[in-house]
C-alpha positions as CSV (number, residue, x, y, z in Angstrom):
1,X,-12.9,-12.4,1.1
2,X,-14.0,-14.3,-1.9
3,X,-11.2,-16.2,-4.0
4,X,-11.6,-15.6,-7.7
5,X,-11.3,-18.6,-9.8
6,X,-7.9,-19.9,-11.7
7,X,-9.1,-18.3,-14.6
8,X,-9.8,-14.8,-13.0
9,X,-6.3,-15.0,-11.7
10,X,-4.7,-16.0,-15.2
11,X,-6.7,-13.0,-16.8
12,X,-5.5,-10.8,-13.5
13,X,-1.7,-12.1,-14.5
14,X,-2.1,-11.4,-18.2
15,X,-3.6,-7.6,-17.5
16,X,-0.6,-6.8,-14.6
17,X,2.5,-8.6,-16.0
18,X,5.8,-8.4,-13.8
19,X,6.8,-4.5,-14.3
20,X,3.6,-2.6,-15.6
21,X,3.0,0.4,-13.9
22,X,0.1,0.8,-11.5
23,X,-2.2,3.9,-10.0
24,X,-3.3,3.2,-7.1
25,X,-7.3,4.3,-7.5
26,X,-8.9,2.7,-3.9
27,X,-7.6,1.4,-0.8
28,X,-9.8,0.9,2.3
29,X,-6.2,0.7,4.9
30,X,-5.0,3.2,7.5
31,X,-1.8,2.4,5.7
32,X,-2.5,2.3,2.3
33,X,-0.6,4.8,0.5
34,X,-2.4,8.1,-0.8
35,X,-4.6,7.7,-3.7
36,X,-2.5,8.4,-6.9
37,X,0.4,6.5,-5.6
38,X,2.5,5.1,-8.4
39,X,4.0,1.7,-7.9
40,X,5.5,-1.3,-10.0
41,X,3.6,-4.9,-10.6
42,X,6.2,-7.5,-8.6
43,X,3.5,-9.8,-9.9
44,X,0.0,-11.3,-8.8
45,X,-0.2,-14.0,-6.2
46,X,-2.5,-17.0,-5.6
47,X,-5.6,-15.5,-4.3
48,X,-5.7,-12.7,-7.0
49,X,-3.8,-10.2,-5.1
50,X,-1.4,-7.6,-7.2
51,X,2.2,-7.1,-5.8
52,X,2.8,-3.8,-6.0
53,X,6.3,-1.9,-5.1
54,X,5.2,1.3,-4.7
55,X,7.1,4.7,-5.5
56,X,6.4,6.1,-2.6
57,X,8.1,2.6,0.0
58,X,5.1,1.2,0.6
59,X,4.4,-3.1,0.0
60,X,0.7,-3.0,0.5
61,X,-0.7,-5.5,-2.2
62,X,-3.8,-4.4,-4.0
63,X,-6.7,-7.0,-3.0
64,X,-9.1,-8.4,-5.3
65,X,-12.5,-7.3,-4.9
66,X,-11.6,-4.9,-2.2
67,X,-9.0,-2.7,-3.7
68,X,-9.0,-1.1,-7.4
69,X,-5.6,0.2,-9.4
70,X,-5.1,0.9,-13.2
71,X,-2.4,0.4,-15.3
72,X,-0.4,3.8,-16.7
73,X,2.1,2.3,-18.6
74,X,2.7,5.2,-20.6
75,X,4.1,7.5,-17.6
């Protein structure tokens, strides 16, 4: 996994503030929720990552450069 820079991650925090709404688009995990899945940003962490509280229970965070989700705010 590659580690985006300080700016990547400020741009990442700017684009998913703390409670945007999410759509999960691509997750390669046996546990990722289905694609579709509606969550809530909790925020983004260190190493790019989006916190997402899912609609459905699930706490799997979106990974940068591995996993992809869009924002819907207007749901």
């Amino acid at each position: 996994m590659r580690i985006p820079s300080s700016e990547i991650i400020e741009s990442l925090r700017k684009k998913y503030p703390v409670g945007a709404r999410v759509e999960l688009v691509q997750m390669d995990d046996v546990q990722a929720p289905p694609i579709g899945t509606k969550g809530t940003v909790k925020g983004v962490d260190d190493i790019g990552s989006i916190m997402v509280k899912w609609d459905n229970g699930c706490g799997l965070h979106v990974v940068y450069g591995e996993d992809i989700c869009r924002r819907v705010d207007n749901d």
